[in-house]
KEZA-280206 format. One line per 4 residues: number of its first residue (from 1); for each residue x, y, z of C-alpha. Coordinates in nm, 4 decimals. Layout:
<nodes>
NUM) X Y Z  ...
</nodes>
This chain:
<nodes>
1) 3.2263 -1.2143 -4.7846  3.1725 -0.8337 -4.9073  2.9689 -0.9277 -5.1453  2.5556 -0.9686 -5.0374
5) 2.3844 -1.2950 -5.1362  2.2059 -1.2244 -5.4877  1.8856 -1.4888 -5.5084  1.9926 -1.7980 -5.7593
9) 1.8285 -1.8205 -6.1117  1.7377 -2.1840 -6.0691  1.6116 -2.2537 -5.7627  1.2972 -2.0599 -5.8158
13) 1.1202 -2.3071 -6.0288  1.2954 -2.5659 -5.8494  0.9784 -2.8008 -5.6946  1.2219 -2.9780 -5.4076
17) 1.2989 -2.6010 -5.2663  0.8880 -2.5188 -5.2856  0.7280 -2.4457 -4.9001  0.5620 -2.7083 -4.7595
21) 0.1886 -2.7093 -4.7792  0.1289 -2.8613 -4.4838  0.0126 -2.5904 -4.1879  0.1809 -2.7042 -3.9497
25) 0.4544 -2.6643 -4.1219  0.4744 -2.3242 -4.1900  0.7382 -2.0820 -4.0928  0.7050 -1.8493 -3.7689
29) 0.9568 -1.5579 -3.6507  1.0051 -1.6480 -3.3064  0.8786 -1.3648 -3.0458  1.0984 -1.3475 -2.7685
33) 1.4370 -1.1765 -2.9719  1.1578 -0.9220 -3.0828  0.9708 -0.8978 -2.7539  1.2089 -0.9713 -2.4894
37) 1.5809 -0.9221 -2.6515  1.5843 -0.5376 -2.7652  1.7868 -0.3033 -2.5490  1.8237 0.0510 -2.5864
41) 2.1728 0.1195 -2.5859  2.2617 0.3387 -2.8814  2.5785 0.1714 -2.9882  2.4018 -0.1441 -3.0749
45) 2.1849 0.0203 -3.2962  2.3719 -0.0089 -3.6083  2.3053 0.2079 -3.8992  2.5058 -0.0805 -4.1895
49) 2.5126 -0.3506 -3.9544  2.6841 -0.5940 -4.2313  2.9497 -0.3199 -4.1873  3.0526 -0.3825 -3.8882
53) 2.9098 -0.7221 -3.7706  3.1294 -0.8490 -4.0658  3.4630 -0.7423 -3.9356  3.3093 -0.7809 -3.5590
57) 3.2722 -1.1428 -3.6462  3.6163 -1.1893 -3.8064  3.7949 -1.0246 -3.5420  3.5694 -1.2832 -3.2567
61) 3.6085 -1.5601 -3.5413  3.8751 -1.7359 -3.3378  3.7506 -1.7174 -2.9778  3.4170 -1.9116 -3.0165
65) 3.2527 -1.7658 -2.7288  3.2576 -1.4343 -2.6213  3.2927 -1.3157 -2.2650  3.1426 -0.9043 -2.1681
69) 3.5420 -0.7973 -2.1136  3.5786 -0.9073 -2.5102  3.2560 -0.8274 -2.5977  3.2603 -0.4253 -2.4343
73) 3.6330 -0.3476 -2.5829  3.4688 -0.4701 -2.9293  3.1745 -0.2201 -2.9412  3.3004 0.0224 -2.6988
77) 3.0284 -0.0377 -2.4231  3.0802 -0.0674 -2.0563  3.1524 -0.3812 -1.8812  2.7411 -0.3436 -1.7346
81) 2.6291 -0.2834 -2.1095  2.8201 -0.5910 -2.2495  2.7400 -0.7923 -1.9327  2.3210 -0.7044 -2.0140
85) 2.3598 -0.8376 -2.3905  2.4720 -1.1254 -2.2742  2.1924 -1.1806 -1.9731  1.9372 -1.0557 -2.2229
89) 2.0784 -1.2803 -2.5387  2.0669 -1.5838 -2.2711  1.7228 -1.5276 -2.1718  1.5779 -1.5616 -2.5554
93) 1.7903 -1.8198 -2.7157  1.6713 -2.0588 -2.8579  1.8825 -2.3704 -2.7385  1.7913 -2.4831 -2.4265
97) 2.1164 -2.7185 -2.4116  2.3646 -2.3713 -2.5104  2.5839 -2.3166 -2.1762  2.4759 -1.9974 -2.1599
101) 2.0976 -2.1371 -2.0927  2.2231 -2.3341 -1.8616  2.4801 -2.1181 -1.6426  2.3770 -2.0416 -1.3369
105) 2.3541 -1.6474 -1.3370  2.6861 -1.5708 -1.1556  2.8563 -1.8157 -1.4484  2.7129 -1.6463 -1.7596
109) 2.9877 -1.4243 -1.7986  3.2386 -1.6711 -1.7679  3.0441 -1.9252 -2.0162  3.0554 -1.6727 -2.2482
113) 2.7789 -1.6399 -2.5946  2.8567 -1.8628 -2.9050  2.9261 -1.5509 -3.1479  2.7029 -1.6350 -3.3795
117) 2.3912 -1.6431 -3.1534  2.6001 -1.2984 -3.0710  2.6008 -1.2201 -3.4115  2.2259 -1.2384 -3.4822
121) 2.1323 -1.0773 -3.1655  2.3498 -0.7291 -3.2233  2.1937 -0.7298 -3.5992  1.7812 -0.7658 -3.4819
125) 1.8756 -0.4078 -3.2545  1.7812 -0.2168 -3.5803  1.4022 -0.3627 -3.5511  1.1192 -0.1049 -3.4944
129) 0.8232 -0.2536 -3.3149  0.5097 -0.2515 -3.4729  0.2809 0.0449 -3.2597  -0.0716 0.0188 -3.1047
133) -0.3022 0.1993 -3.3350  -0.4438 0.5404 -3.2618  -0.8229 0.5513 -3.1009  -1.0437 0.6039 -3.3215
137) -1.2602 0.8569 -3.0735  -0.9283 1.0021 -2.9307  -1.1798 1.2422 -2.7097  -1.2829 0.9564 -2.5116
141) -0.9539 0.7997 -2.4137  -0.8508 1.1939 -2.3123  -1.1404 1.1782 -2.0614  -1.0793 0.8452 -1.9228
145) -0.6949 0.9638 -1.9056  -0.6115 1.2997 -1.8910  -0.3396 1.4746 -2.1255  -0.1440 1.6384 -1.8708
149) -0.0889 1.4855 -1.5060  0.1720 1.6510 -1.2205  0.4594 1.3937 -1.3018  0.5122 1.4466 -1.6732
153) 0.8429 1.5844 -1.7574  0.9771 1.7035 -2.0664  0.9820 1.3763 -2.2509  0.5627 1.3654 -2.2935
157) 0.2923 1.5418 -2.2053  0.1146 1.2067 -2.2118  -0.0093 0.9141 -1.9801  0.1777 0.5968 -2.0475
161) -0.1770 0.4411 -2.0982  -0.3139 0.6904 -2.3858  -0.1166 0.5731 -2.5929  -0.2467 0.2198 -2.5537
165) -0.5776 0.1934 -2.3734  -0.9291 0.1417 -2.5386  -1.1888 -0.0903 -2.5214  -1.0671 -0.3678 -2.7133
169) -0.7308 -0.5232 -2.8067  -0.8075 -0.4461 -3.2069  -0.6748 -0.1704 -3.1429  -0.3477 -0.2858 -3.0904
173) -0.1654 -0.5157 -3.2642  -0.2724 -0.8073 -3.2581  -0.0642 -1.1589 -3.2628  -0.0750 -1.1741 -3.6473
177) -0.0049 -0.7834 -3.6638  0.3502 -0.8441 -3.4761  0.4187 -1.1916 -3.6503  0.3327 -1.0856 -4.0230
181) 0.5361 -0.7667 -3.9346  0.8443 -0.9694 -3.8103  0.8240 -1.2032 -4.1253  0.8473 -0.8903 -4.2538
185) 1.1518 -0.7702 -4.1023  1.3281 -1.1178 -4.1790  1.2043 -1.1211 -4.5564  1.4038 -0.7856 -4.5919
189) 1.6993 -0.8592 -4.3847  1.7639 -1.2516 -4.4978  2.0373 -1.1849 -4.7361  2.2393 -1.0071 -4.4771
193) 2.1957 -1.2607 -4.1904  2.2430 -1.5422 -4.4477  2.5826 -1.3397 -4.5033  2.6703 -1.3265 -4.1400
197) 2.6236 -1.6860 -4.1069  2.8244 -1.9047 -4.4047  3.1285 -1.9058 -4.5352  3.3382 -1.8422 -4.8203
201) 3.3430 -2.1743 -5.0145  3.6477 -2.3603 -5.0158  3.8632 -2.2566 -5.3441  3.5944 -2.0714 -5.4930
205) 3.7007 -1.7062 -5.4006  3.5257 -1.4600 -5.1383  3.2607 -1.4369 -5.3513  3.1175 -1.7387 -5.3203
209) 2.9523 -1.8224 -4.9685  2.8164 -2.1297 -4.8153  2.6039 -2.2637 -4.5260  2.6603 -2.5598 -4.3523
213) 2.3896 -2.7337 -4.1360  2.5753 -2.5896 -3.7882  2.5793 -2.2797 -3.8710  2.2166 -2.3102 -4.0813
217) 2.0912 -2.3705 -3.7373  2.1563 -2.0837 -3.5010  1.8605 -1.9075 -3.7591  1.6859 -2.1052 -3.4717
221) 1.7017 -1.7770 -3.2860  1.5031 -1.5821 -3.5241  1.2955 -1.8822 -3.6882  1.1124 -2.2034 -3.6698
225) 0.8961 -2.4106 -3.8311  0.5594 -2.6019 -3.6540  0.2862 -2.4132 -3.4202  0.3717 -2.1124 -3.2719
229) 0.5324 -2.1496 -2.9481  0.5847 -2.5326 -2.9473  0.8590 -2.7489 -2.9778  0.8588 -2.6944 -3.3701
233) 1.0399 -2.8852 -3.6223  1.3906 -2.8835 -3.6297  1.5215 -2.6264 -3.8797  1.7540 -2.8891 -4.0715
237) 1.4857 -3.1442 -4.0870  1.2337 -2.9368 -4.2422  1.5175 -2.7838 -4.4887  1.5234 -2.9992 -4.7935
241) 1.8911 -2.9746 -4.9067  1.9648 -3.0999 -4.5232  1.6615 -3.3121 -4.3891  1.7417 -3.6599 -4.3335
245) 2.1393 -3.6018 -4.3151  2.3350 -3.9351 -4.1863  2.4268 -3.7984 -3.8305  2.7692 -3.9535 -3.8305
249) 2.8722 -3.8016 -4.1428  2.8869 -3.3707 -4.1711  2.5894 -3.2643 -4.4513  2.7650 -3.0720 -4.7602
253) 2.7839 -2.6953 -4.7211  2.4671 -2.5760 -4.8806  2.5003 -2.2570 -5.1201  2.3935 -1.9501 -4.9403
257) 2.1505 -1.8118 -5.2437  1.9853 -2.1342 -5.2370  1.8801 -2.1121 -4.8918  1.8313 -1.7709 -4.9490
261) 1.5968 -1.8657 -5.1962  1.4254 -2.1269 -5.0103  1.3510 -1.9231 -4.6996  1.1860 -1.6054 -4.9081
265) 0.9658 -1.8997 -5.0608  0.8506 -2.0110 -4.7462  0.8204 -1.6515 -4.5346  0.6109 -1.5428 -4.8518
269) 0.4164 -1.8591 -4.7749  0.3193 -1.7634 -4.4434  0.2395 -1.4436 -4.4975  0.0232 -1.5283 -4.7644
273) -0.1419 -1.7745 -4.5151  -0.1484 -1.4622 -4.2640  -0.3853 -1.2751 -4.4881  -0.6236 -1.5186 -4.5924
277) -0.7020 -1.4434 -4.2199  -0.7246 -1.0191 -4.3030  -1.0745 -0.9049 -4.1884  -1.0936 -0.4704 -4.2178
281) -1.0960 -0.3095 -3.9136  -1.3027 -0.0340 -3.8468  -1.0841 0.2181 -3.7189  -0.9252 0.2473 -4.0686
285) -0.6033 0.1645 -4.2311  -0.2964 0.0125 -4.1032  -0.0283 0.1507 -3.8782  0.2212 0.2328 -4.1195
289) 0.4816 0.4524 -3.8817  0.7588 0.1957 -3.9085  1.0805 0.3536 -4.0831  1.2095 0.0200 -4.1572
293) 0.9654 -0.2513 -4.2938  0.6932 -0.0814 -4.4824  0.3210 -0.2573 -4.3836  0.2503 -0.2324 -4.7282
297) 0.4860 -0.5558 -4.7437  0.3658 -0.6677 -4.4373  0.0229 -0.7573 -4.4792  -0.0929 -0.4120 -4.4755
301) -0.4700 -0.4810 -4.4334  -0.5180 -0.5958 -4.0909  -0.4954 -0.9217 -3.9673  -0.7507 -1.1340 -3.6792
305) -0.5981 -1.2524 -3.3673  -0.5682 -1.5795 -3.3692  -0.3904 -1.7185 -3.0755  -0.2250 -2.1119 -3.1226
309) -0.3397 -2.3287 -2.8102  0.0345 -2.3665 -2.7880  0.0564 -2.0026 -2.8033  0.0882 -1.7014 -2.5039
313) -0.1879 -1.7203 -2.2516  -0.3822 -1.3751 -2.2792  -0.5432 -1.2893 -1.9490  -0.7089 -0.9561 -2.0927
317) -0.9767 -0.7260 -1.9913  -1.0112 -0.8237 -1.6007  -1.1960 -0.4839 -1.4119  -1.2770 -0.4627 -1.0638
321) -1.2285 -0.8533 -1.0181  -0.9911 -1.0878 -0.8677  -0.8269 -1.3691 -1.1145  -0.6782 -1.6725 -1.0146
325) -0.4600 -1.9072 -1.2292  -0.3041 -2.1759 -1.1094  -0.0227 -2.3858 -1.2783  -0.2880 -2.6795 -1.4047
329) -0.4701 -2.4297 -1.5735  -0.1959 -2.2684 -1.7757  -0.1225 -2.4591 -2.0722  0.1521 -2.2132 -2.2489
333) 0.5161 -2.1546 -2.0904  0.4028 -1.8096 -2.1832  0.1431 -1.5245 -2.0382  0.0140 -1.2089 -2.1272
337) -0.1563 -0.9811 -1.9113  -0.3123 -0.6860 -2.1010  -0.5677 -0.3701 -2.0158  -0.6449 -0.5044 -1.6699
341) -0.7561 -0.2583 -1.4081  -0.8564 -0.2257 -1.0575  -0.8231 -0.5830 -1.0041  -0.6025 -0.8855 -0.8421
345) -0.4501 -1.1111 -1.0826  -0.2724 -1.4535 -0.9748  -0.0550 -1.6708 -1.1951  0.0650 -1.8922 -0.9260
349) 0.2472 -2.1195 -1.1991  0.6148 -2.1818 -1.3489  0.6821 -1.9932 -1.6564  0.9103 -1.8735 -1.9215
353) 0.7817 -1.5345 -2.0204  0.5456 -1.2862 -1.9015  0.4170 -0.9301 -2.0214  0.1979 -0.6957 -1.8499
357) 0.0839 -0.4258 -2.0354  -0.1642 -0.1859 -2.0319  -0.2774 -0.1949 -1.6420  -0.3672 -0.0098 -1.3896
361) -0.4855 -0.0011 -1.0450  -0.4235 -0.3625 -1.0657  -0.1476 -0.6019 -0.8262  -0.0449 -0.8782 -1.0128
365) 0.1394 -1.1994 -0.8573  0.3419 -1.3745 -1.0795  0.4572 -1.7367 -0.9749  0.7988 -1.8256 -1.1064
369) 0.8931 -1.6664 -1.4399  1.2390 -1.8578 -1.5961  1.3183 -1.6354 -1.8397  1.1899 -1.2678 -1.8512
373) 0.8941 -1.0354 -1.7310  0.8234 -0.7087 -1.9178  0.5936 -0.4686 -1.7576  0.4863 -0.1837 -1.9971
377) 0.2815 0.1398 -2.0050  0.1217 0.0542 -1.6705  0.0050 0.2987 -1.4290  -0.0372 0.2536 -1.0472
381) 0.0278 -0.1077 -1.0586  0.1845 -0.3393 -0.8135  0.4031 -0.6173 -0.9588  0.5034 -0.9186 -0.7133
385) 0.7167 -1.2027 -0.9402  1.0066 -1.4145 -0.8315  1.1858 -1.4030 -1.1915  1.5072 -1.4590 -1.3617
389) 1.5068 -1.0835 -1.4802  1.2263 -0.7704 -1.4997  1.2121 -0.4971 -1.7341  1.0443 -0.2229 -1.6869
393) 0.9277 0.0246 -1.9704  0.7286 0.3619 -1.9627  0.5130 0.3138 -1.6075  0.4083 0.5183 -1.3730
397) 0.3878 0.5209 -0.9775  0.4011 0.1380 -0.9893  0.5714 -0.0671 -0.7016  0.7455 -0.3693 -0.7998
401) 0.8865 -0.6301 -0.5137  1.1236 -0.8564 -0.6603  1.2549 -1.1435 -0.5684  1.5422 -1.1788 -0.8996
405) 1.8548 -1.2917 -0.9797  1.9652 -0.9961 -1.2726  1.9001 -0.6362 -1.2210  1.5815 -0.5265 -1.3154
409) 1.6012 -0.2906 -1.6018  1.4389 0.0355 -1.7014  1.4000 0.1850 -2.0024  1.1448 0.4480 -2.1980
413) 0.9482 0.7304 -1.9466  0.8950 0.6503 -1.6450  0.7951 0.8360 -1.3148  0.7933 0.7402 -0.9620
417) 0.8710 0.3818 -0.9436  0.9277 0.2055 -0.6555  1.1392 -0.1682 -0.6227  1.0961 -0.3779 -0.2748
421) 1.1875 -0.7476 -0.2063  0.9676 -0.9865 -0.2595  0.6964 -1.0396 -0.0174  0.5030 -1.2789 -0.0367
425) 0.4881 -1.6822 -0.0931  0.2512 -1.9654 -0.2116  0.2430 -2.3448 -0.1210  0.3755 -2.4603 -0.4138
429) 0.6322 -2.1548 -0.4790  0.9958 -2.3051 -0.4467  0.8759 -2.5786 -0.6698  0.7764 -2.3287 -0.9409
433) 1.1462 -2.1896 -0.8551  1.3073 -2.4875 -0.8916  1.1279 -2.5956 -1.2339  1.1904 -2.2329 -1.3264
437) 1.5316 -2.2219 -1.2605  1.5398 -1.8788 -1.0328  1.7661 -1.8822 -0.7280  1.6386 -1.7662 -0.3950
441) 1.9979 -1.7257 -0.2271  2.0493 -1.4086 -0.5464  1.8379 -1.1165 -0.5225  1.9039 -0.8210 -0.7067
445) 1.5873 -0.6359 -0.6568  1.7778 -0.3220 -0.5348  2.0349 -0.2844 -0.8215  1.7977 -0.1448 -1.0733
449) 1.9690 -0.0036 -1.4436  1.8318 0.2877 -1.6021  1.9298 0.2734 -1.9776  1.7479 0.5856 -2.2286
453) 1.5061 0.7200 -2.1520  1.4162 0.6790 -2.5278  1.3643 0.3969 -2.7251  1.4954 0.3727 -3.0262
457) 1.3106 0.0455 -3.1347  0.9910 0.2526 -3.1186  0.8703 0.4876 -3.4451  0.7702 0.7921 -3.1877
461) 0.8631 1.0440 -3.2660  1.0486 1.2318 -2.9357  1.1473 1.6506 -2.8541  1.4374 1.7409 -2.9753
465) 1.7917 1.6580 -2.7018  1.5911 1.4135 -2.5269  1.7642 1.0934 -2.7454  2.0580 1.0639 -2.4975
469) 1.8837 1.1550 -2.2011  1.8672 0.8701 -1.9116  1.5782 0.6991 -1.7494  1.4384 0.7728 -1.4246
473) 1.4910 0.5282 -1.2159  1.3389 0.3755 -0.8958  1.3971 0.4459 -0.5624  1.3608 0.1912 -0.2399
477) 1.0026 0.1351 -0.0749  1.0815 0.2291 0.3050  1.1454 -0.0536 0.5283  0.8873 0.1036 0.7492
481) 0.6246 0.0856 0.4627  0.7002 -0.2555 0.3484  0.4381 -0.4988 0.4017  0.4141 -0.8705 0.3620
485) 0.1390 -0.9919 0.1347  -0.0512 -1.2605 0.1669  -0.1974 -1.5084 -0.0969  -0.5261 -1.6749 0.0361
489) -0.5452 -2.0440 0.0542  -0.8254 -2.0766 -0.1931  -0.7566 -2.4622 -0.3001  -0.6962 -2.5544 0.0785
493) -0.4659 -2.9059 0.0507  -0.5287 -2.9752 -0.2930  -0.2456 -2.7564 -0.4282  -0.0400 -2.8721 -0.1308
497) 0.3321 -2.7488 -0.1176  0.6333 -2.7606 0.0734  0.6936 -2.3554 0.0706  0.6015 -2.2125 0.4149
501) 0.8087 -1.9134 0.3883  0.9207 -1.6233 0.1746  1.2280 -1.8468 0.0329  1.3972 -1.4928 -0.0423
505) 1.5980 -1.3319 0.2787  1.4991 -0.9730 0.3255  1.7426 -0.7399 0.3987  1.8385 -0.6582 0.7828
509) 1.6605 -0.3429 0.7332  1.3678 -0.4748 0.6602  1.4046 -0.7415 0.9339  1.4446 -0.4741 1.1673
513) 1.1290 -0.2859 1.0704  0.9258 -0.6095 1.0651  1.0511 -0.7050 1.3896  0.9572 -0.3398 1.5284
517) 0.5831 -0.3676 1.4204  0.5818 -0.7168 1.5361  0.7101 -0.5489 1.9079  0.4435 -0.2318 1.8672
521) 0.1427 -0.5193 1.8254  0.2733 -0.7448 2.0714  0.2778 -0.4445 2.3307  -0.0350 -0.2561 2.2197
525) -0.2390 -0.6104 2.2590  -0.0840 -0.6301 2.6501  -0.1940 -0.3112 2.7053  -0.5459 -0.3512 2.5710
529) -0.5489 -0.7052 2.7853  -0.4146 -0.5030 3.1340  -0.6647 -0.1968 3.0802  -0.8952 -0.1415 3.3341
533) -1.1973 -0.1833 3.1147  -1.5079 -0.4164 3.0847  -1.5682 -0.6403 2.8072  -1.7600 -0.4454 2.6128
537) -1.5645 -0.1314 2.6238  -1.2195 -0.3686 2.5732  -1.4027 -0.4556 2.2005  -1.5001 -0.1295 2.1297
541) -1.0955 -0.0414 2.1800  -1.0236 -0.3587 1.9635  -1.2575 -0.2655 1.6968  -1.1399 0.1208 1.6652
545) -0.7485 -0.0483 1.6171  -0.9020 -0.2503 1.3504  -1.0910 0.0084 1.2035  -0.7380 0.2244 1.1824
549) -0.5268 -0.0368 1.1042  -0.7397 -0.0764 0.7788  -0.7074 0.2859 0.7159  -0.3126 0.2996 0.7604
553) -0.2795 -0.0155 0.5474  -0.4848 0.1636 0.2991  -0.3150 0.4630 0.2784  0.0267 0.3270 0.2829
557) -0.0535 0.0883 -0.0326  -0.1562 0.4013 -0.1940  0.1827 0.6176 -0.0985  0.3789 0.3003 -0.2374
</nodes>
């Protein structure tokens, strides 16, 4: 098992083991490990992970699944660490029918991870995302965002958004920037993760390893074949040496090389197919800050967006406008909000991942998100989602209120964030919840965990003794601030619904405060009704309140 996997002499010319032609049949990394499943914790991020995965692995070998007591005495985490990795490794797998999937979220610990899902999951912690590309006119972002503002600390003396706002999306990665870079990735890494995954063969030494189809199928979690984002093909069925296997009878152990073999074949394949897409950009060469996969094998010219219809959902570019999506008119399980500003943006549907990036000035209402939101390098943004989990990553004076069932985390720079409960609700919203598998009796909106401040999957370079330092992390909106927002009945009874309610119980605090405003208006409209005033003078009053009421609402969206 020492030994790496060393690509076979044969196979190469071999025509059974060449990729499939066919384009919908071509090999895809899949996103959410890479976009959803990195977490910052500096023990995971191994330096040799076949060094210790290996033994790690052995040592698990006879306990199947692994539980957060095993899995924090293993790496030396804490009990919340270990318990994360396996929330954040449930909320990307692949296998919809794994017990972990299915647990409800107070039985995920218990469930436990299959260790070879495990296995996979701690190795993809070395990747290094792929980073927006600089502005070409840096002088005009700096005047649309200034370089210094009054909460930066020591980490940057930059806005959140410089980094990543412009004009246009080409200048960030695009879709086939990220996948031809985590092809990439894979291409380089294979042999080890092949390694992780077989076996030594039986009386043929430690030298010799082997894949069966089980364990040739948890590269599920990294791979799969068919459009982007669909169902896919099954990874044995589109594997020659395993396609068409009698079900009843276990398929012969395939040699690890010759799947090795077969898989560089078909990644080369699709990145080949990636840059028959290339069209130069004209902002100049490609981002090549990655320390791990060099762009030069990743497609280095750059690469046109072009989104699968079974794809993410972009919802891009929205200014000084409100946006409405309802669950009809989403087609993907998946959503992307990006560079929207000063605007109102509704996804009142069931999902399985969302990512807001790039926004400010914006409130964005998410319907029911299964799996995982990430909100990133937003600025003065108000998040309302009833999700499974939340992360939160390098924003700024942003106000989430959550109605979720894991503790949001935060990572990277942030400043003055706020978390409420959730506070609002749509016709159709326990539905959503119900398809989306979110529980409204679990709300862990006030638990948030700050991991480093830091990330290490990023290629930024950071001031010296800042790596271990902590991430700020969010306080509690006031109960007396809190505010109850409502979603307008554009659609009247055709999007009828049985929600009537925020299905999520606030907390007696905020009960209390809500039920002390409700008093003040009660008695302030008796005392407007007993004045002794005419008519005309008892409108005036009610239009002044009005006119102040505005004001205070107002001003207290802006303190949040």
């Amino acid at each position: 098992m020492s030994d790496s996997i060393e690509p076979s002499t044969s196979s190469r010319e071999d025509p059974d083991l060449a990729p499939s032609p066919n384009p919908n049949s071509i090999i895809h990394p899949r996103r959410e490990p890479f976009e959803h499943g990195l977490l910052p914790i500096p023990k995971l991020i191994l330096s040799d992970p076949i060094q210790t995965l290996i033994p790690l692995k052995q040592k698990l070998a006879p306990t199947g699944r692994v539980n957060s007591e095993t899995l924090a005495e293993s790496l030396q985490i804490s009990i919340d660490h270990a318990q994360l990795v396996l929330n954040t490794l449930a909320s990307v797998l692949h296998a919809d029918a794994d017990p972990i999937v299915k647990a409800r979220p107070a039985e995920i610990d218990s469930v436990g991870a299959d260790l070879r899902d495990l296995i996979l999951f701690l190795y993809i912690q070395s990747y290094k995302r792929l980073l927006p590309r600089t502005h070409k006119d840096s002088a005009s972002v700096a005047d649309v965002w200034p370089s210094t503002s009054a909460f930066d600390g020591y980490l940057s003396a930059l806005s959140p958004l410089q980094l990543v706002r412009s004009n246009s999306r080409r200048f960030m990665p695009s879709q086939s920037d990220e996948e031809a870079h985590q092809l990439s990735y894979l291409q380089k890494h294979m042999a080890n993760i092949l390694q992780l995954l077989a076996e030594p063969a039986e009386g043929e030494g430690e030298e010799s390893l082997v894949l069966s189809m089980e364990g040739f199928e948890h590269l599920a979690f990294l791979i799969q074949f068919g459009e982007k984002g669909s169902e896919g093909i099954p990874l044995s069925q589109a594997a020659p040496f395993f396609a068409n296997s009698d079900p009843d009878m276990p398929a012969v152990p395939v040699p690890a090389a010759q799947v090795h073999d077969w898989l560089l074949q078909n990644i080369a394949s699709a990145l080949e197919h990636l840059t028959e897409r290339v069209s130069p950009r004209e902002n100049g060469p490609a981002n090549n800050s990655d320390q791990d996969v060099a762009m030069a094998d990743a497609c280095t010219s750059s690469i046109k967006s072009s989104a699968s219809a079974k794809g993410p959902s972009f919802i891009e570019g929205i200014s000084k406008a409100s946006y409405v999506k309802q669950a009809s008119e989403i087609k993907s399980s998946s959503v992307k909000v990006i560079n929207c500003h000063d605007s109102a943006i509704y996804i009142l549907a069931p999902l399985r991942y969302a990512t807001i990036y790039g926004c400010s000035d914006a409130t964005i209402i998410l319907g029911a998100v299964g799996k995982a939101v990430r909100v990133e390098h937003c600025e003065r943004v108000h998040v309302i989602t009833a999700a499974r989990r939340v992360c939160i990553a390098n924003c700024r004076e942003c106000v989430f209120f959550l109605g979720v069932n894991q503790r949001p985390l935060i990572v990277g720079d942030n400043h003055k964030l706020q978390v409420a409960p959730y506070n609002t609700f749509y016709s159709q919203l326990e539905e959503h919840m119900a398809e989306a598998g979110i529980e409204a009796t679990i709300n862990r909106w006030d638990e948030p965990l700050a991991l480093g401040a830091v990330d290490p999957h990023d290629s930024l370079s950071h001031p010296a003794g800042v790596s271990d330092a902590q991430a700020e992390s969010a306080t509690h909106v006031d109960p007396d601030q809190f505010i109850d927002f409502l979603i307008p009945n554009w659609f009247g009874g055709e999007c009828a619904g049985s929600t009537k309610a925020n299905p999520f119980p606030l907390p007696d605090a905020y009960v209390a405060a809500q039920q002390r405003k409700q008093k003040s208006w009660v008695e302030i409209k008796k005392l407007i009704k007993e004045a002794p005033l005419d008519d005309s003078r008892k409108r005036e009053v009610s239009s002044a309140l009005h006119v102040y009421f505005r004001d205070w609402l107002y001003a207290a969206y802006a303190l949040l």
